[in-house]
C-alpha positions in Angstrom: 112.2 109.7 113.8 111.8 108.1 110.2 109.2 109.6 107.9 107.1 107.6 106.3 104.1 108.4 103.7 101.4 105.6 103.5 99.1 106.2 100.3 95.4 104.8 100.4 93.5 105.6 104.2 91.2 102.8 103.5 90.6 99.6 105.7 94.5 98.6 105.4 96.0 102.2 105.0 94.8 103.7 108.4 95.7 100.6 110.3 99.3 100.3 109.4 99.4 104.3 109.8 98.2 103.7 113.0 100.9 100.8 113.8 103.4 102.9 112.7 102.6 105.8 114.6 102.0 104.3 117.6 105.0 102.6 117.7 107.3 105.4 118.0 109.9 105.6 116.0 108.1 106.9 112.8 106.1 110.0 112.2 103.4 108.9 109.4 101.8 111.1 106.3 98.3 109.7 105.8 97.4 110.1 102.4 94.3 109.8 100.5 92.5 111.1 97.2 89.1 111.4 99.4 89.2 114.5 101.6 86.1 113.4 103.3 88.0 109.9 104.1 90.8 112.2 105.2 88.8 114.5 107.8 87.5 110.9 109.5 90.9 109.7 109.6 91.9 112.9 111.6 89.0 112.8 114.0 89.1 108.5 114.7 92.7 108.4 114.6 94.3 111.7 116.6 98.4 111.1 117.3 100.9 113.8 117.3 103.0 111.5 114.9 99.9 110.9 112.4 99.2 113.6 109.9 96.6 113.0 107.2 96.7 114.9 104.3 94.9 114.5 100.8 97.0 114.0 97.9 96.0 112.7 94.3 98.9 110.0 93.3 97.6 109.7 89.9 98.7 113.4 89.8 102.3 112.3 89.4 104.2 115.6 89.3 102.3 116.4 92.7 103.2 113.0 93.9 107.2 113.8 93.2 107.0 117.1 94.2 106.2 116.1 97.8 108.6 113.0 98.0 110.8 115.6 96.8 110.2 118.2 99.2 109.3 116.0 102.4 112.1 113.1 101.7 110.4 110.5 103.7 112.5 107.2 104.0 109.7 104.6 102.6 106.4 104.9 101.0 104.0 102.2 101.7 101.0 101.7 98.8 97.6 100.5 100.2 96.3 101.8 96.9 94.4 99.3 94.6 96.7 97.3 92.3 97.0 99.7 89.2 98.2 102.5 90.9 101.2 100.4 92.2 103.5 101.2 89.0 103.3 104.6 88.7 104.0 104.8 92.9 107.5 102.5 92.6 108.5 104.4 89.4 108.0 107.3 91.5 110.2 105.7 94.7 112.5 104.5 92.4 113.4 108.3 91.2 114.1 109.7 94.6 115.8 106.2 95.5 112.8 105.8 98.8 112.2 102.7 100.2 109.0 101.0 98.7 106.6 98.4 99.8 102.8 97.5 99.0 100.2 94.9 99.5 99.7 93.9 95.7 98.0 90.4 94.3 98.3 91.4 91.1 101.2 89.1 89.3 101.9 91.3 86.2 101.8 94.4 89.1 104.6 92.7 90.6 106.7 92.3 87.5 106.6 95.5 86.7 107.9 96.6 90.3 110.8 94.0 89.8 111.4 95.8 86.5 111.3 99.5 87.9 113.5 98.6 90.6 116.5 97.1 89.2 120.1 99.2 89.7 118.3 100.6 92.9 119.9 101.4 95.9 116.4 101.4 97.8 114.9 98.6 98.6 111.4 97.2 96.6 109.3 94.7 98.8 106.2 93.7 96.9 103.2 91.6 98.3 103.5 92.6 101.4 100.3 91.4 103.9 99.2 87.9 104.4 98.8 86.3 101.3 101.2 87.0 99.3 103.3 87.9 102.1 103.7 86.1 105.8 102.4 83.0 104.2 105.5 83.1 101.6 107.5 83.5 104.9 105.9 80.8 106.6 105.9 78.0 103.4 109.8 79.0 102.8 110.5 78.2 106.8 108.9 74.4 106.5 110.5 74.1 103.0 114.5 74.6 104.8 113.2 71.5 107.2 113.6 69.2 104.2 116.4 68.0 102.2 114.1 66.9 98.8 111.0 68.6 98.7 108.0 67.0 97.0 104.5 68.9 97.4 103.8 72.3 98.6 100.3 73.6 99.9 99.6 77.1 101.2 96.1 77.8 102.0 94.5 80.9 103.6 91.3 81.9 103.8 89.8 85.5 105.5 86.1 84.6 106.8 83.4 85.6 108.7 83.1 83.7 112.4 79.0 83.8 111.7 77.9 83.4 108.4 74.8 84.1 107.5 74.0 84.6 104.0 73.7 82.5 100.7 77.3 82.7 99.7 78.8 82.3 103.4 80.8 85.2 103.4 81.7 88.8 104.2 83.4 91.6 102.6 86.3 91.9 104.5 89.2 94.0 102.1 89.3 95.3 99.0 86.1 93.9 96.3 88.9 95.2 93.5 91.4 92.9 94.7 88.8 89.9 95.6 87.8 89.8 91.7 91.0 90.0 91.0 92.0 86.7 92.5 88.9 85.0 91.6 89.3 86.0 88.3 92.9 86.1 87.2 95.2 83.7 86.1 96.9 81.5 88.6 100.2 80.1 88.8 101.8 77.1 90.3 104.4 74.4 90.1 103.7 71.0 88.4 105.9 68.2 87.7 108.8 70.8 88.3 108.0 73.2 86.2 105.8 76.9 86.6 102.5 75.7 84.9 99.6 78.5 84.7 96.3 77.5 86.5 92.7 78.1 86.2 90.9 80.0 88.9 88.1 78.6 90.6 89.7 75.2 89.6 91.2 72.6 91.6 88.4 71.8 94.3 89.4 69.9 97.4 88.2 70.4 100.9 90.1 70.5 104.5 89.3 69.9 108.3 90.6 72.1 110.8 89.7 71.5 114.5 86.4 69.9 113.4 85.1 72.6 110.6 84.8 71.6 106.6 86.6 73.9 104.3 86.4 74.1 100.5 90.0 75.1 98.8 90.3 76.4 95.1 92.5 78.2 93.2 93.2 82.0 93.7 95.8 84.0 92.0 98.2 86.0 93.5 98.5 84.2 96.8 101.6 82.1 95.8 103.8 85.4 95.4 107.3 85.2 94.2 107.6 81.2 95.6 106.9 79.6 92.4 109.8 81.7 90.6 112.4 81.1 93.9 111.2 77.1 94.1 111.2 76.4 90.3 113.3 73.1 89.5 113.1 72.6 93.5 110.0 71.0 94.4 107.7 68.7 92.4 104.2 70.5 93.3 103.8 74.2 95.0 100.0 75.6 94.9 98.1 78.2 96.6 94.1 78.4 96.8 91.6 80.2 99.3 89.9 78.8 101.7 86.1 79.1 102.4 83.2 77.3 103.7 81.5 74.8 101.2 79.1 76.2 98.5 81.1 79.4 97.8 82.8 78.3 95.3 79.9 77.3 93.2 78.2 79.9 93.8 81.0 82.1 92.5 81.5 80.7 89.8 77.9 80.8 88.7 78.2 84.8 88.9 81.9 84.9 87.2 81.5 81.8 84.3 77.5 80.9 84.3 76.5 84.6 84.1 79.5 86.1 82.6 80.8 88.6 85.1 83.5 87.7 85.2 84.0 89.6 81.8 82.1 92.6 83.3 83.9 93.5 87.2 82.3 96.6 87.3 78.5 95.1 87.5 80.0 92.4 89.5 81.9 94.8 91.8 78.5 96.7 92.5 76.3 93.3 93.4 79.1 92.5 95.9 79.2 95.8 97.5 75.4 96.5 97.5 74.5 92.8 98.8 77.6 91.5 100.6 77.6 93.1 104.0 80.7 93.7 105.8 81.8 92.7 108.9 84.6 93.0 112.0 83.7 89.2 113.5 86.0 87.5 111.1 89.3 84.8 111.4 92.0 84.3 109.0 92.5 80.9 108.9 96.3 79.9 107.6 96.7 76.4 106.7 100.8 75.2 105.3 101.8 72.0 104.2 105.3 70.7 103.1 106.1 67.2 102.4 109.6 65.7 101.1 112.6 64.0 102.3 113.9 64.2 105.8 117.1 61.7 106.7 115.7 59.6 103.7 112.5 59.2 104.9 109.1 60.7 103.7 107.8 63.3 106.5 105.3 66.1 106.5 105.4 69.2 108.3 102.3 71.5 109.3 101.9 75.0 109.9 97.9 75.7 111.3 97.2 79.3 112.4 94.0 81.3 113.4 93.8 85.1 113.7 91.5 86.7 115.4 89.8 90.2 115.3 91.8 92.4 118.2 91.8 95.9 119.2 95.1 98.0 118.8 94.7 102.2 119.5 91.8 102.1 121.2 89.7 100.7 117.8 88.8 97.3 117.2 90.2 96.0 113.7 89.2 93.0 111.9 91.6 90.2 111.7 92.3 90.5 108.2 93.3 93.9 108.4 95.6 93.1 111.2 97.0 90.5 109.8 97.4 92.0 106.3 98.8 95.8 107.7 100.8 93.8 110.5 102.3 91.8 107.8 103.8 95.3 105.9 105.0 97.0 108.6 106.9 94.3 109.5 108.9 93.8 106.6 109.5 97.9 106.8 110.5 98.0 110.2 113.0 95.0 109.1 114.1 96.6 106.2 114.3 100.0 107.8 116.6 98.7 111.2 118.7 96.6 109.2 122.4 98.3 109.5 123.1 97.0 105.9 119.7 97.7 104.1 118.4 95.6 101.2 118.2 96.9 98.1 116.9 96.1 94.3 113.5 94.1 94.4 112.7 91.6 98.1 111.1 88.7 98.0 108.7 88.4 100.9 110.6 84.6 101.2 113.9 86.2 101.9 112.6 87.7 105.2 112.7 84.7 108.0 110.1 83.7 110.1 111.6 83.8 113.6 112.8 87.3 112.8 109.3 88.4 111.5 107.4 86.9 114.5 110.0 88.5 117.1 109.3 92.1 115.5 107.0 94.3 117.5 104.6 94.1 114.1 105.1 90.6 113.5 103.7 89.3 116.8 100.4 90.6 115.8 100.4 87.0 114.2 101.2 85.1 117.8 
């Protein structure tokens, strides 16, 4: 039975605790900073193998003292981005296995710096996106011999909209800013060229249904460093329904929020409602050179809301908690473990789709 601690018990946290638990093979520590989040986890999700406790992380010597004492084999962050650091540095000392679900690009350098000369393994952006669509975008890209242009788009929305802005809150506000907000990045003529958010409008049809597409940041993940000098053009943006975007950046440029995430934080929180009756919509597109000739390859996917321990869970937290556990449980059974800092790109796709986590996605 491999210990595991997971650190945040919020929409993402208690669902891959609960995965993991339920599966079998691991007994999971639960930890939060909230011990009223903690006594709900305890009475909605009772298993033998699930033990929530509450534990301060910013309090590293606490922190060390029990990876110390209880030597669990990984420790899985569903912590907001800026506690990520101080987690791996932590994992790195007692050489544990770490993965989390950040965005956040200079996040992620810092975890590749931390975790260089380690013996444990460092998977970073786990979850969707960065994550199983980095997976999914490096598949279609080993169809081609030349690759040209590279489009990964996802977008997590609610199946009945129904306010001004078209959309629910369905993860973390912290993180949503942050990819509205922060600097994107992309491959151009080549070459890793920064990106504006909010910027490069376009719009898509799936089955019938009109999507606006913009840039995001984070979503692209370690691909752009992997595919530099590679491919001519490699972007990712967010889908949503038309009119968000404007709206968006009305509150983040127009009205200068943007500059002032805690206000904005609080008007998404106290007006946007949240809601279960959502679909991640995953959208990949590769063009190049196959047998000399031009060709296109497709990847369309919707995920749907399902309901795993007896609770239902929205589909971007099963797609985003499936996503991590995954990638552990493939890290963790491998008879010659990774080590140093993972690219989610390095994991393949038929692999992740036949693990018991990954076929949350079929």
């Amino acid at each position: 039975m491999k210990k595991i601690l997971v650190l945040g018990a919020g929409k993402i946290g208690s669902l891959i605790s609960c995965l993991l638990a339920e599966s079998g093979d691991y007994t999971v520590y639960l930890a939060d900073i909230d011990p009223s989040v903690i006594q709900r986890a305890k009475k909605d999700f009772p298993h033998p193998r699930l033990h929530p406790m509450v534990l301060n992380v910013t309090e590293r010597e606490k922190l060390s003292r029990w990876v110390k004492d209880a030597g669990p084999r990984a420790i899985a962050s569903a912590l907001p981005h800026y506690c990520s650091a101080l987690v791996a540095e932590v994992a790195r000392e007692f050489e544990v296995h770490y993965f989390d679900l950040t965005e956040d690009v200079e996040v992620t350098r810092t975890v590749k710096r931390v975790s260089q000369g380690a013996h444990a393994a460092f998977v970073s952006q786990c979850g969707l996106a960065p994550g199983y669509i980095s997976i999914v975008a490096n598949e279609l890209m080993s169809h081609f011999e030349e690759l040209d242009t590279v489009k990964l788009r996802v977008g997590a929305l609610p199946v009945h909209p129904s306010n001004v802005l078209k959309y629910s809150l369905t993860w973390s506000t912290d993180g949503l800013i942050n990819e509205y907000g922060n600097i994107c990045y992309g491959i151009e003529n080549g070459k890793m060229t920064a990106l504006l958010p909010l910027e490069g409008y376009e719009t898509i049809e799936v089955d019938g249904l009109l999507y606006e597409a913009f840039n995001t940041s984070g979503g692209l993940g370690t691909l752009a460093d992997t595919y530099e000098g590679r491919v001519r053009t490699m972007n990712y943006k967010t889908l949503r329904y038309p009119g968000h975007c404007e709206k968006i950046h009305f509150l983040m440029q127009d009205l200068k929020l943007g500059t002032d995430r805690d206000t904005l934080k609080r008007i998404f929180e106290n007006a946007v409602p949240q809601t279960r009756q959502d679909v991640v919509l995953i959208y990949v597109s590769v063009s190049g050179t196959q047998n000399g000739h031009l060709f296109e390859e497709n990847y369309v996917k919707k995920v749907y809301p399902q309901t795993i321990a007896g609770a239902l869970w929205s589909a971007i937290q099963v797609t985003t908690a499936a996503g991590l556990c995954a990638v552990l449980d493939l890290v963790l059974k491998d008879p010659a473990p990774r080590s140093g800092f993972v690219t989610q790109e390095s994991f393949a796709l038929k692999a992740f789709l036949e693990n018991r986590f990954g076929q949350y996605y079929k």
